[in-house]
PAVOVEX-131821 format. One record per atom (N, C-alpha, C): z, y, x; atom name; residue in one letter; residue number from 1. Coordinates in pm, 1 decimal, m for minus. Layout:
N
R        z        y        x site code pos
R        Z        Y        X   CA    A NUM
...
***
This chain:
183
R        z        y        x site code pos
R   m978.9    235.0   m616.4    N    X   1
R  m1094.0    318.4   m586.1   CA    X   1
R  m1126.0    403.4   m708.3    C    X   1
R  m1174.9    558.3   m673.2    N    X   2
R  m1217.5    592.3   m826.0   CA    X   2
R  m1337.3    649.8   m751.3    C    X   2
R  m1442.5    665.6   m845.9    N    X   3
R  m1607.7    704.6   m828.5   CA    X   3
R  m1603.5    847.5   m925.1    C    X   3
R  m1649.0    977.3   m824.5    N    X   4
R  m1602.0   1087.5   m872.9   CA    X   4
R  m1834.1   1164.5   m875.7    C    X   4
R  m1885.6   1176.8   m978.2    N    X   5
R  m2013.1   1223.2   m947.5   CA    X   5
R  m2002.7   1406.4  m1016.7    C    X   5
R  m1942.7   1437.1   m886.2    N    X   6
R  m1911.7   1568.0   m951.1   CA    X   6
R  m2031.6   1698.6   m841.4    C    X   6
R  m2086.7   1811.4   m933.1    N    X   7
R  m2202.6   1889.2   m841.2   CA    X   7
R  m2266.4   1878.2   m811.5    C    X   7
R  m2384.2   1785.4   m808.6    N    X   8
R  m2423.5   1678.0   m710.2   CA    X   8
R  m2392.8   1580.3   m655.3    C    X   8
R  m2300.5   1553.5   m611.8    N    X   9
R  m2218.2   1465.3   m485.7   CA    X   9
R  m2163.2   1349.5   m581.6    C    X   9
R  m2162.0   1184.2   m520.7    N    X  10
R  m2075.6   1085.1   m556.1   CA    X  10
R  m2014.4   1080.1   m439.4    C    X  10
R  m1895.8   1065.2   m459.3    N    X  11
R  m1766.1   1045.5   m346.8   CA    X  11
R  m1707.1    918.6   m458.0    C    X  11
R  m1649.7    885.7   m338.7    N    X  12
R  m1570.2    727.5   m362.4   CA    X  12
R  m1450.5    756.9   m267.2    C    X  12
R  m1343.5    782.7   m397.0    N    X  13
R  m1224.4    789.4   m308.2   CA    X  13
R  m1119.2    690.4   m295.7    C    X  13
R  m1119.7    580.1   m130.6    N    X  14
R  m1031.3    468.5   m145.5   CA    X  14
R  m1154.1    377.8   m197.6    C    X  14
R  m1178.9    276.6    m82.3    N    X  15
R  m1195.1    106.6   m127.3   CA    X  15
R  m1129.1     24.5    m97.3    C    X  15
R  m1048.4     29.2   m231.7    N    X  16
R   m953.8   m115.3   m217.5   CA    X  16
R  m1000.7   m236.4   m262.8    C    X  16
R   m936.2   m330.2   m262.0    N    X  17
R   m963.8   m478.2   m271.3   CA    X  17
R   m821.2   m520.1   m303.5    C    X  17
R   m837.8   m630.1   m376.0    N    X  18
R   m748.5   m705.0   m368.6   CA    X  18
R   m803.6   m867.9   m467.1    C    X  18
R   m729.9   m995.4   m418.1    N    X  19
R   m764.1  m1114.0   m455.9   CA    X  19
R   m727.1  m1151.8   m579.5    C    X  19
R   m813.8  m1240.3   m633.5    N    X  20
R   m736.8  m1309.9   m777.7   CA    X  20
R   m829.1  m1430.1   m762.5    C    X  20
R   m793.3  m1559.4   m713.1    N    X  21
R   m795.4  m1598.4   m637.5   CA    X  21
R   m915.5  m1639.4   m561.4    C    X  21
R  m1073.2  m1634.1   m596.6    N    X  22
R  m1114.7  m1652.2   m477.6   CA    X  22
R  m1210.8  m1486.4   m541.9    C    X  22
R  m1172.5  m1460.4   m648.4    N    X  23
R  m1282.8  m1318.8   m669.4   CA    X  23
R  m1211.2  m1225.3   m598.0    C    X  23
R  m1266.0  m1068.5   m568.5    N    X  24
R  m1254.7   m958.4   m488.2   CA    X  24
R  m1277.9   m898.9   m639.7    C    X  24
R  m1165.8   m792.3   m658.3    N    X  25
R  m1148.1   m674.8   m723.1   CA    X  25
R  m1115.4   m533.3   m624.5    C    X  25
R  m1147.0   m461.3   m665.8    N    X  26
R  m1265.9   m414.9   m836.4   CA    X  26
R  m1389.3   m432.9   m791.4    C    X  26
R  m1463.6   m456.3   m913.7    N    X  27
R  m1616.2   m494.1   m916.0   CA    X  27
R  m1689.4   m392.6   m846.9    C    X  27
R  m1750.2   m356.0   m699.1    N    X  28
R  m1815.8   m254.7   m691.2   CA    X  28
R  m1962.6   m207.5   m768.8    C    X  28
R  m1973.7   m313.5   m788.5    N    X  29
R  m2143.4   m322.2   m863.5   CA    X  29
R  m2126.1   m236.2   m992.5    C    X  29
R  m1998.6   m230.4  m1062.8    N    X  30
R  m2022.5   m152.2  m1152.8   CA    X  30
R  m2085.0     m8.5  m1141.0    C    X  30
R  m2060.7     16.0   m995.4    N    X  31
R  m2139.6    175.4   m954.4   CA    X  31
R  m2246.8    172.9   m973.4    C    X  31
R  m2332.7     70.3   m978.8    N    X  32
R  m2501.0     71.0   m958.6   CA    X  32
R  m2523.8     87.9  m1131.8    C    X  32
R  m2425.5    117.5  m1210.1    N    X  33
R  m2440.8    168.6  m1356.7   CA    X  33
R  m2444.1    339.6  m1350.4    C    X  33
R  m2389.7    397.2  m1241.9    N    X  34
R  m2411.2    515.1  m1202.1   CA    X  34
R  m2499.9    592.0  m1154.5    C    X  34
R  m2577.3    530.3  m1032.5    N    X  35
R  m2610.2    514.2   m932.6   CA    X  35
R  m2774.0    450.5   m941.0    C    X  35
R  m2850.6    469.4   m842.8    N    X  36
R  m2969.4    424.8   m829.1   CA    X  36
R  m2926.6    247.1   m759.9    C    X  36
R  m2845.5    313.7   m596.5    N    X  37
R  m2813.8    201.9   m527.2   CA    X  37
R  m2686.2    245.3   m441.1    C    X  37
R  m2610.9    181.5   m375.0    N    X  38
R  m2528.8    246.7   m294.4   CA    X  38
R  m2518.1    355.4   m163.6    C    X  38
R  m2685.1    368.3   m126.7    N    X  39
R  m2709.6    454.9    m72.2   CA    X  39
R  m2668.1    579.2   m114.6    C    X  39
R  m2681.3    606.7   m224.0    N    X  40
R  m2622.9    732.6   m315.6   CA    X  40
R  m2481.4    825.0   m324.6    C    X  40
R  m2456.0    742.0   m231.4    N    X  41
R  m2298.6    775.7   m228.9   CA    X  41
R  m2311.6    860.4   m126.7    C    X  41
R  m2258.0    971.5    m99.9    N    X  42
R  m2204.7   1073.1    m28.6   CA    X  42
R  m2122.5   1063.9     74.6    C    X  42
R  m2015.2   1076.3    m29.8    N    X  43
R  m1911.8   1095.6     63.2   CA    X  43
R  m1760.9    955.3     42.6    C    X  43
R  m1720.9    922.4    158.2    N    X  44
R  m1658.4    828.0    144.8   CA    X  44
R  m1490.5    889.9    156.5    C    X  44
R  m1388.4    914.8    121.4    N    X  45
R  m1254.2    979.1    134.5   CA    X  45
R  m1155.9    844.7    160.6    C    X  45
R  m1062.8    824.0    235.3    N    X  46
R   m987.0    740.4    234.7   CA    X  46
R   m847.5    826.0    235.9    C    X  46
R   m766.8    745.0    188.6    N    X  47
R   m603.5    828.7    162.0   CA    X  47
R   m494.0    745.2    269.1    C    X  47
R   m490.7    656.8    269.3    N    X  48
R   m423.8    576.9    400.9   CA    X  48
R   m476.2    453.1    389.6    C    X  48
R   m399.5    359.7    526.0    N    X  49
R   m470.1    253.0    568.3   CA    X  49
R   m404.9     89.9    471.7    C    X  49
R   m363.1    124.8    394.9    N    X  50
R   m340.7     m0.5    305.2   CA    X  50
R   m409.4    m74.5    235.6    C    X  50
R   m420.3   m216.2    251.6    N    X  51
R   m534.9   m299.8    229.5   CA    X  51
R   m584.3   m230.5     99.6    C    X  51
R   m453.4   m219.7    m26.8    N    X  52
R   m498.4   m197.5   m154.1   CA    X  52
R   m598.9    m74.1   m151.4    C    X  52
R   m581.2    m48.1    m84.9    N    X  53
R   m695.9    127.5    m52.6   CA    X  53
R   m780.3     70.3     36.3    C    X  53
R   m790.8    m26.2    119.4    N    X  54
R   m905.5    m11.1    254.7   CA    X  54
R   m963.4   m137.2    206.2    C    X  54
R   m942.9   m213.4    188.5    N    X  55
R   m956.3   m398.1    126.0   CA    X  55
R  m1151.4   m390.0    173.4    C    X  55
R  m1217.0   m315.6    135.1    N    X  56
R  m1330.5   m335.1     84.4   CA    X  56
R  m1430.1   m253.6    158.3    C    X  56
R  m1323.0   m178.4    224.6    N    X  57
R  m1460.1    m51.6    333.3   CA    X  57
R  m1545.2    m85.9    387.1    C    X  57
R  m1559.2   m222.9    490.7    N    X  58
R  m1658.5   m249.2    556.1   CA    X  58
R  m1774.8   m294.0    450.4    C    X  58
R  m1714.9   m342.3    318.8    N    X  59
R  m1847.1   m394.5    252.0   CA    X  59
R  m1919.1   m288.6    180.5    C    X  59
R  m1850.9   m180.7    140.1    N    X  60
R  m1940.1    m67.1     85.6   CA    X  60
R  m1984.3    m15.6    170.2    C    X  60
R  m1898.8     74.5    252.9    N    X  61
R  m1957.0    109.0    387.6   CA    X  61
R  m2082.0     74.0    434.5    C    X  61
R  m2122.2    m43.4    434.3    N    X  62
R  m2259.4   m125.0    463.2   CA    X  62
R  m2322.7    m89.9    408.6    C    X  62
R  m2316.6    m99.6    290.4    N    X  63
R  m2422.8    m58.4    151.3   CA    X  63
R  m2423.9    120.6    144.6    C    X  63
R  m2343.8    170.6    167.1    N    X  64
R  m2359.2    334.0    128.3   CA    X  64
R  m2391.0    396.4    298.9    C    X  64
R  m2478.9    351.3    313.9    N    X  65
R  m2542.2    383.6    475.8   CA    X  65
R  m2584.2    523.0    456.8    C    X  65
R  m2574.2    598.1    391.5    N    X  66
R  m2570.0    796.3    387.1   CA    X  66
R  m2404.7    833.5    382.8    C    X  66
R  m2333.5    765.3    363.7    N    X  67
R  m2261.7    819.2    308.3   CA    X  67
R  m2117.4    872.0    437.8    C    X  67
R  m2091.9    992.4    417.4    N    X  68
R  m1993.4   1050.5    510.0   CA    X  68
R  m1829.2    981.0    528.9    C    X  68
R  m1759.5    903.9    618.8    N    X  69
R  m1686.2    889.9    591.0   CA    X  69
R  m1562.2    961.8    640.9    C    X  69
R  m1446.1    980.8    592.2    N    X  70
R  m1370.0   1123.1    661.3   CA    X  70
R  m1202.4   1073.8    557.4    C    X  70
R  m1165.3   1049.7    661.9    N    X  71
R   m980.0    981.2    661.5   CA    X  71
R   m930.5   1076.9    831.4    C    X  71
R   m786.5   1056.8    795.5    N    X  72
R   m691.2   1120.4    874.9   CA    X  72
R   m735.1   1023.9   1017.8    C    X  72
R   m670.1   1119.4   1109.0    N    X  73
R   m643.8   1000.6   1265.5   CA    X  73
R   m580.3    893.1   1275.1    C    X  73
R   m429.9    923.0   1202.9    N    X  74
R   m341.9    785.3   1185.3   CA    X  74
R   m421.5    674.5   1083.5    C    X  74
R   m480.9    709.8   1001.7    N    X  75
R   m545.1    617.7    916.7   CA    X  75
R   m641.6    543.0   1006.5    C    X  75
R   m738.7    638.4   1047.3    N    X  76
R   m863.8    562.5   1110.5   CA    X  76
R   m791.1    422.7   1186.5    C    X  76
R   m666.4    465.4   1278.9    N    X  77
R   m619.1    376.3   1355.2   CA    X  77
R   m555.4    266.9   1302.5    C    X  77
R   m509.1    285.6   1134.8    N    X  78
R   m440.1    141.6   1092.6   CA    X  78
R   m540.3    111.1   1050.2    C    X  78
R   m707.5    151.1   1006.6    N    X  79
R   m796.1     86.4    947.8   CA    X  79
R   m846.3      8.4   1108.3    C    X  79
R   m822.9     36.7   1187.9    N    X  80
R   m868.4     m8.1   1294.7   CA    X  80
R   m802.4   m163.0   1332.2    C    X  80
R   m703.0   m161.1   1269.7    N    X  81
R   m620.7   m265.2   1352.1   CA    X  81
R   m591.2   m376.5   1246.3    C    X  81
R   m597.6   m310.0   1071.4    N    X  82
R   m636.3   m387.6    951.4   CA    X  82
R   m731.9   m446.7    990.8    C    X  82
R   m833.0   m417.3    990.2    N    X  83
R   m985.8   m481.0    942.9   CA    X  83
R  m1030.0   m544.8   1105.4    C    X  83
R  m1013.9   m485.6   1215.6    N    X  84
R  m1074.9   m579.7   1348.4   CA    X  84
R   m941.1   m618.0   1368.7    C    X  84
R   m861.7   m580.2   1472.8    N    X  85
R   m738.5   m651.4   1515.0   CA    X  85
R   m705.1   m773.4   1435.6    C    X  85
R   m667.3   m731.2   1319.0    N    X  86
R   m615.6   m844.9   1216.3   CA    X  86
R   m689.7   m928.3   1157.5    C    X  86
R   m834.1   m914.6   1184.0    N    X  87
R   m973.4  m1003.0   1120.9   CA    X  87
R   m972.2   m945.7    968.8    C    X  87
R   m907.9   m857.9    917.4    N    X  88
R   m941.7   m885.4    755.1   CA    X  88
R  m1077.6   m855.8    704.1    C    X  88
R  m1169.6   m886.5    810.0    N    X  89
R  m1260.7   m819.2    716.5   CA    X  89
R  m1384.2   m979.3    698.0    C    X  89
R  m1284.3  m1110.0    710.3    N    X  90
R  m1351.5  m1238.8    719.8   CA    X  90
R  m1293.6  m1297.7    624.2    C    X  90
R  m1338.2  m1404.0    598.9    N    X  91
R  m1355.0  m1460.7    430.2   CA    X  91
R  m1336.9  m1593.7    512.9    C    X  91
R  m1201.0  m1633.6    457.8    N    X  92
R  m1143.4  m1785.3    502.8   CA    X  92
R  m1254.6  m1885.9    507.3    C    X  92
R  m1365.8  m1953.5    507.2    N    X  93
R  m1438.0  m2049.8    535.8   CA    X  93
R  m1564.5  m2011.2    591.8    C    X  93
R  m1571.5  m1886.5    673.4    N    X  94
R  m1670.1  m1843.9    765.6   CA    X  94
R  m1656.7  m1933.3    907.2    C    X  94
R  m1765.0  m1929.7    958.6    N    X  95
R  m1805.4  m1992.0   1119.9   CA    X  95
R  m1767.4  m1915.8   1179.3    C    X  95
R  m1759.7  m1943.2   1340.2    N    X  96
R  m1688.6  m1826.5   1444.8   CA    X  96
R  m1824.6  m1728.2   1421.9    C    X  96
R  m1943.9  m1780.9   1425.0    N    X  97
R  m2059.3  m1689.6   1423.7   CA    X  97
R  m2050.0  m1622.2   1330.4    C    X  97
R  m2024.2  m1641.4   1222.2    N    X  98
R  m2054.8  m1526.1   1133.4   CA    X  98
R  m1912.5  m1439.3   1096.7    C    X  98
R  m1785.1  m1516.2   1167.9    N    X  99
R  m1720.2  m1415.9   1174.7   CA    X  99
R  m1746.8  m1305.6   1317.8    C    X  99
R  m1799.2  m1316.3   1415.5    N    X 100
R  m1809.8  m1223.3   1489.6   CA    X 100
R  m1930.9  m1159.9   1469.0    C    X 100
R  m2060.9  m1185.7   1420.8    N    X 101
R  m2129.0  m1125.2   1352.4   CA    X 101
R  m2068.3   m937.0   1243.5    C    X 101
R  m1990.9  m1040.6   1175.8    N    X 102
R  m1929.6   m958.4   1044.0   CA    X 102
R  m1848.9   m854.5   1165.4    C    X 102
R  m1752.2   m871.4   1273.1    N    X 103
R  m1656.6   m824.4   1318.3   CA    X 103
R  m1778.9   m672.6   1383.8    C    X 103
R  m1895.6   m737.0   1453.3    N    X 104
R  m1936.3   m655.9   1528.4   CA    X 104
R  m1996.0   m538.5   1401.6    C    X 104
R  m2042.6   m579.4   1285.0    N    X 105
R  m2095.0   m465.7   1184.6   CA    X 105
R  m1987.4   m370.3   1196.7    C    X 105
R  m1837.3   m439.8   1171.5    N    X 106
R  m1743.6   m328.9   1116.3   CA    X 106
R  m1694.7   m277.6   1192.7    C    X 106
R  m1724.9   m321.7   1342.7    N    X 107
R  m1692.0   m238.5   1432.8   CA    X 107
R  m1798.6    m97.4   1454.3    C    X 107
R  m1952.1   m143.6   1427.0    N    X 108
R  m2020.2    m45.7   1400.0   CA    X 108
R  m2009.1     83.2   1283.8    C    X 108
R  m1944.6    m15.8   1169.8    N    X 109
R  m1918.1     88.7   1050.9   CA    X 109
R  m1781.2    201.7   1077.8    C    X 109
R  m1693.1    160.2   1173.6    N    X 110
R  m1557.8    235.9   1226.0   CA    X 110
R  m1617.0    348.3   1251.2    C    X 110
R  m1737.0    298.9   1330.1    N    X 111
R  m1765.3    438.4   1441.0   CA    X 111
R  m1812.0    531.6   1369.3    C    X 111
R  m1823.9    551.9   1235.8    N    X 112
R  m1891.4    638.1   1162.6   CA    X 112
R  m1804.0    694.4   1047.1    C    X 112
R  m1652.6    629.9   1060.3    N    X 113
R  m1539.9    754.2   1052.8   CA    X 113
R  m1535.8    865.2   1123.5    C    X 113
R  m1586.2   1000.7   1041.1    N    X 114
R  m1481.0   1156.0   1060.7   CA    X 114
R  m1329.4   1169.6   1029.2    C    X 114
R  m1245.4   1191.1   1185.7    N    X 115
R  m1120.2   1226.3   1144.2   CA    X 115
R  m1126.4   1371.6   1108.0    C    X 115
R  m1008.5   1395.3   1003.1    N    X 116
R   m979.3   1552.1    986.3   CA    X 116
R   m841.8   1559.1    972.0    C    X 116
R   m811.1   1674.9   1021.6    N    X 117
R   m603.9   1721.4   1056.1   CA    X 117
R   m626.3   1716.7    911.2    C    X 117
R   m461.9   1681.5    838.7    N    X 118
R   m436.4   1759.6    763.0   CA    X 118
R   m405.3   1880.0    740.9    C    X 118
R   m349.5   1917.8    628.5    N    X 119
R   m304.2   2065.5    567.2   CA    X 119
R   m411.7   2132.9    608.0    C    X 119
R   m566.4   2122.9    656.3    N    X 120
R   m632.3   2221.2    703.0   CA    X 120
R   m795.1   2209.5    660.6    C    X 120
R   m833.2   2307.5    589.2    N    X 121
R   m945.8   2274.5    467.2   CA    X 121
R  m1064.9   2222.5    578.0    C    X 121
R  m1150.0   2146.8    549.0    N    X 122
R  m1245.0   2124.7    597.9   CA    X 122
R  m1375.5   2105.0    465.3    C    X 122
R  m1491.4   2126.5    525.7    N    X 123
R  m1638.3   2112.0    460.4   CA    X 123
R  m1695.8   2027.2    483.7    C    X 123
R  m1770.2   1953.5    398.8    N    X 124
R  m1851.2   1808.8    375.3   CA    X 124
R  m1967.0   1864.0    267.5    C    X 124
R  m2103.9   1849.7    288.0    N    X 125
R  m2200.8   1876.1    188.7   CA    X 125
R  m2135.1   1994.6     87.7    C    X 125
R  m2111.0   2101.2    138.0    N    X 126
R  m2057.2   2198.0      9.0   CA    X 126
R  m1956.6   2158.4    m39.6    C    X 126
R  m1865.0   2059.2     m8.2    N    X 127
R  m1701.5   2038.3   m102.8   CA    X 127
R  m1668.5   2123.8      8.3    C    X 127
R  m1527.0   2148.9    m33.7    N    X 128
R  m1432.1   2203.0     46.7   CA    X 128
R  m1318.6   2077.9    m17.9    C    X 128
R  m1252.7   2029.6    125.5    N    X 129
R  m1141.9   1950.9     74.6   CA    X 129
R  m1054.4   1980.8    198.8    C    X 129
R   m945.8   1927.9    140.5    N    X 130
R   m780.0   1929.4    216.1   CA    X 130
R   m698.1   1788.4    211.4    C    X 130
R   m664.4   1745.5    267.7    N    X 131
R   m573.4   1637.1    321.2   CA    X 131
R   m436.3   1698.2    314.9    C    X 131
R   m352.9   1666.6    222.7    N    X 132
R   m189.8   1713.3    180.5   CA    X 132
R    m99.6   1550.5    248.8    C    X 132
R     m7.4   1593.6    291.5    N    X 133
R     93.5   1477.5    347.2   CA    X 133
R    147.6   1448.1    195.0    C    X 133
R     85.4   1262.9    210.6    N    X 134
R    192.9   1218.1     67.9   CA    X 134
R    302.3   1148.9    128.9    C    X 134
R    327.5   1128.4    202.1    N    X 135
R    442.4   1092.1    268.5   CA    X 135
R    451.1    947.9    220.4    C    X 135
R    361.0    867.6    174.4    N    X 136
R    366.7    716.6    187.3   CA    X 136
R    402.3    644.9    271.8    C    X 136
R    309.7    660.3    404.1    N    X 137
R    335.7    598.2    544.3   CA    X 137
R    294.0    672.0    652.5    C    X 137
R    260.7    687.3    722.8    N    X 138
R    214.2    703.9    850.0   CA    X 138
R     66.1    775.6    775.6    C    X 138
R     m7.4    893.6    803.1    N    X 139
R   m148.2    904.7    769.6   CA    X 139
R   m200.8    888.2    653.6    C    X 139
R   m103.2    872.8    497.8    N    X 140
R   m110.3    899.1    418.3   CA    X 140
R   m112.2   1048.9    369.0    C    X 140
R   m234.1   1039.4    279.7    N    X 141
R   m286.7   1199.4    243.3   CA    X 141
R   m322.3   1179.5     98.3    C    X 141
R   m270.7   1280.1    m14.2    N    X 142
R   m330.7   1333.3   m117.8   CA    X 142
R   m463.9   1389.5   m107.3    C    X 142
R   m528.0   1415.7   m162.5    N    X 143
R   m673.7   1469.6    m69.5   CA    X 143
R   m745.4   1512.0   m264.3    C    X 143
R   m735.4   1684.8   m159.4    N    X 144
R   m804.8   1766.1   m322.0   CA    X 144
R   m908.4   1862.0   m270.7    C    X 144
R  m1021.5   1816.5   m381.3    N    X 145
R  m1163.5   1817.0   m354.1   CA    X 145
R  m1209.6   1945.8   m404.3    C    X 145
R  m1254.0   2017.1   m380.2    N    X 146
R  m1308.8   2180.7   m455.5   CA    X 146
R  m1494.3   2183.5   m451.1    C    X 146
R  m1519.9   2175.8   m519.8    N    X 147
R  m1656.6   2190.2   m512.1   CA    X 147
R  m1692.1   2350.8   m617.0    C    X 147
R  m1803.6   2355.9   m638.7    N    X 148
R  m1848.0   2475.8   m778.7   CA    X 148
R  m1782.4   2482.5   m882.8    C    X 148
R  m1762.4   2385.0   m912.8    N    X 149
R  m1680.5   2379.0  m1113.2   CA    X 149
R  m1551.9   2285.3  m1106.2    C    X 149
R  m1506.0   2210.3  m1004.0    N    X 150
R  m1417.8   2095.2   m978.4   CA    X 150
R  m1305.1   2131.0   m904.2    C    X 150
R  m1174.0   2156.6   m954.2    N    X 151
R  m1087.5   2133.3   m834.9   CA    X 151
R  m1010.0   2015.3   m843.5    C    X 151
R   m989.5   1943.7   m815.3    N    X 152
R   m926.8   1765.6   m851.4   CA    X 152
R   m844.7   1709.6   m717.8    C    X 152
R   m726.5   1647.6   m765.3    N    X 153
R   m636.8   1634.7   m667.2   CA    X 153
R   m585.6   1493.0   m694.7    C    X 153
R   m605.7   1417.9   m587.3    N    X 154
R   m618.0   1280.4   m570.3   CA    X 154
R   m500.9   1237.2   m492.4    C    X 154
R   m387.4   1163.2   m590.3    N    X 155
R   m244.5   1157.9   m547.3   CA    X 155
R   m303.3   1034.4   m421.0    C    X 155
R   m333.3    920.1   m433.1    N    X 156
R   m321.2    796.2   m354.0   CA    X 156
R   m197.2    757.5   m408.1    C    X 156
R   m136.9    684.1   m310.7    N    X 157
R     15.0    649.4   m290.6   CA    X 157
R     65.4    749.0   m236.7    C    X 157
R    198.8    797.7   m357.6    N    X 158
R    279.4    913.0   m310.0   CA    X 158
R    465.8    885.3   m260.9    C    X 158
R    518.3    917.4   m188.7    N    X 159
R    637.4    925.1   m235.1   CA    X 159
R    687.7   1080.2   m207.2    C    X 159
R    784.0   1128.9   m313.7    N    X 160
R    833.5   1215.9   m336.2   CA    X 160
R    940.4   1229.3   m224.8    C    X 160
R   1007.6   1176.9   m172.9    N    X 161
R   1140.6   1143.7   m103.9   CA    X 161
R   1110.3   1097.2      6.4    C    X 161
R   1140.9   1114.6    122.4    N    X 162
R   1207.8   1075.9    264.3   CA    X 162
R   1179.3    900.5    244.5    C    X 162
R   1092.7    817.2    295.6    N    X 163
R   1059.4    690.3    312.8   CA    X 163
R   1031.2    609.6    448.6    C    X 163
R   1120.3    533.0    474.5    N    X 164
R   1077.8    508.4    564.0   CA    X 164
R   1071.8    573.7    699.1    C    X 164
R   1133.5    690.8    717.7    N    X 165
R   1134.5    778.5    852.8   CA    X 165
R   1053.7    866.6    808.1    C    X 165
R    944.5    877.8    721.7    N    X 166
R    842.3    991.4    662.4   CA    X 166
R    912.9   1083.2    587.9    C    X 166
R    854.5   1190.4    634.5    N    X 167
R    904.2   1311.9    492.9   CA    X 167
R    800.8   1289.6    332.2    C    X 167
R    897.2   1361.0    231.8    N    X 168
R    818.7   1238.1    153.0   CA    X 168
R    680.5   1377.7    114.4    C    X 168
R    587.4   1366.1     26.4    N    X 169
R    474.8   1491.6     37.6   CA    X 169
R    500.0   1597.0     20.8    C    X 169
R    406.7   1703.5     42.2    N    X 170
R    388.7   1814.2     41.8   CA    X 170
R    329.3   1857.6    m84.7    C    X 170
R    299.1   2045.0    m73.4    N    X 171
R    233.6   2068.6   m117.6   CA    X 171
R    152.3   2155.7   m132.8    C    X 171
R     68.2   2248.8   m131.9    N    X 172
R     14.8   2379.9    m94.9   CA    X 172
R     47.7   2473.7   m180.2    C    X 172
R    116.7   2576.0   m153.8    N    X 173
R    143.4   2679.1   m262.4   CA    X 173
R     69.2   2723.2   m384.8    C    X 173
R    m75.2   2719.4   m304.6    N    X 174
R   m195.5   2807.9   m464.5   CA    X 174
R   m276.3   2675.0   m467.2    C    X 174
R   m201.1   2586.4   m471.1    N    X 175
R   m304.0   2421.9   m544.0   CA    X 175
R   m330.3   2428.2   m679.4    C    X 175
R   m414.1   2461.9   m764.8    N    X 176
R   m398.7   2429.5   m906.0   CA    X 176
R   m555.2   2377.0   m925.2    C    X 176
R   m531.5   2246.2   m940.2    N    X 177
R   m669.6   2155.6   m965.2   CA    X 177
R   m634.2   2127.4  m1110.6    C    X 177
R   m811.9   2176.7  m1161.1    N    X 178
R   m800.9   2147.3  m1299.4   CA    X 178
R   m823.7   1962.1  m1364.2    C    X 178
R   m828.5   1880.1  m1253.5    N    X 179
R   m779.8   1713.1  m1282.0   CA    X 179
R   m714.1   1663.6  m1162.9    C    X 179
R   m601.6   1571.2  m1194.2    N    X 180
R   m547.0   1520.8  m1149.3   CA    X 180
R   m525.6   1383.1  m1151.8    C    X 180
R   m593.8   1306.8  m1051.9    N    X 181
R   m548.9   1157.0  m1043.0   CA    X 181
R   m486.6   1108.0   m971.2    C    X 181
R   m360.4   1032.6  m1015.0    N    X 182
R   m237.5   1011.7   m978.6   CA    X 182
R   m258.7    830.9   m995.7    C    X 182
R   m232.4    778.3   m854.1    N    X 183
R   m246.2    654.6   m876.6   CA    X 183
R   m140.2    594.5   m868.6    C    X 183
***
């Protein structure tokens, strides 16, 4: 995940998660060093549906109740089938109740994904952003943000090369973002 407070706007691009063994990384709380509360957050960007990128959506998601969320179609649908289909969004020693409890929030929090095509600019609170094919998997997107003073281009998971049946990314001819984070 990286926490971008650029123009106005905090965007959070990618909540991943991942275990060590019973803690959840990365610490989200470190945002509230930013931040008033998680309401504050804007805008939510996802790059594809891999736990290491999605791990954690339903729990911020919860907490950043303003905040816009806006991933590809193919994504929405592996976040769909990650987090409900597959239960990941339950914590091994929960009750059936409070796992269907938890299931029905994140089924509420889904519904408040915006899909957007790629290669094709779209507007959020005054950004202008674009979704570039990184050719990771299926609905994997680079995703570069333009606001007033910012142009910044957010690799995700890239592959350069033909993977998997995917072509590997793209790129837009007149892209020149003055930061680049390459994960």
């Amino acid at each position: 995940a990286y926490f971008l407070s650029i123009d106005g706007m905090n965007i959070l691009l990618d909540c991943g998660a991942r275990l060590q063994g019973e803690e959840l990384y990365p610490d989200y709380g470190r945002l509230l060093e930013e931040m008033q509360d998680f309401s504050d957050i804007h805008l939510i960007l996802i790059s594809h549906g891999h736990y290491d990128h999605i791990g954690s959506f339903a729990r911020i998601a919860a907490l950043a109740t303003k905040a816009e969320i806006v991933t590809t179609k193919d994504t929405r649908s592996l976040m769909d089938i990650q987090l409900l289909k597959f239960g990941r969004i339950s914590r091994r020693a929960e009750s059936e109740r409070v796992r269907n409890e938890r299931y029905r929030q994140a089924q509420a929090i889904m519904s408040r994904i915006r899909v957007e095509p790629v290669m094709k600019t779209f507007s959020v609170r005054g950004c202008k952003i674009t979704f570039i094919p990184a050719g990771h998997m299926i609905g994997a997107v680079m995703i570069f943000v333009e606001t007033r003073n910012h142009k910044i281009l957010y690799t995700g998971d890239f592959s350069v090369r033909t993977m998997f049946g995917f072509n590997g990314m793209r790129s837009l001819p007149d892209l020149h973002p003055d930061t680049l984070l390459v994960d």
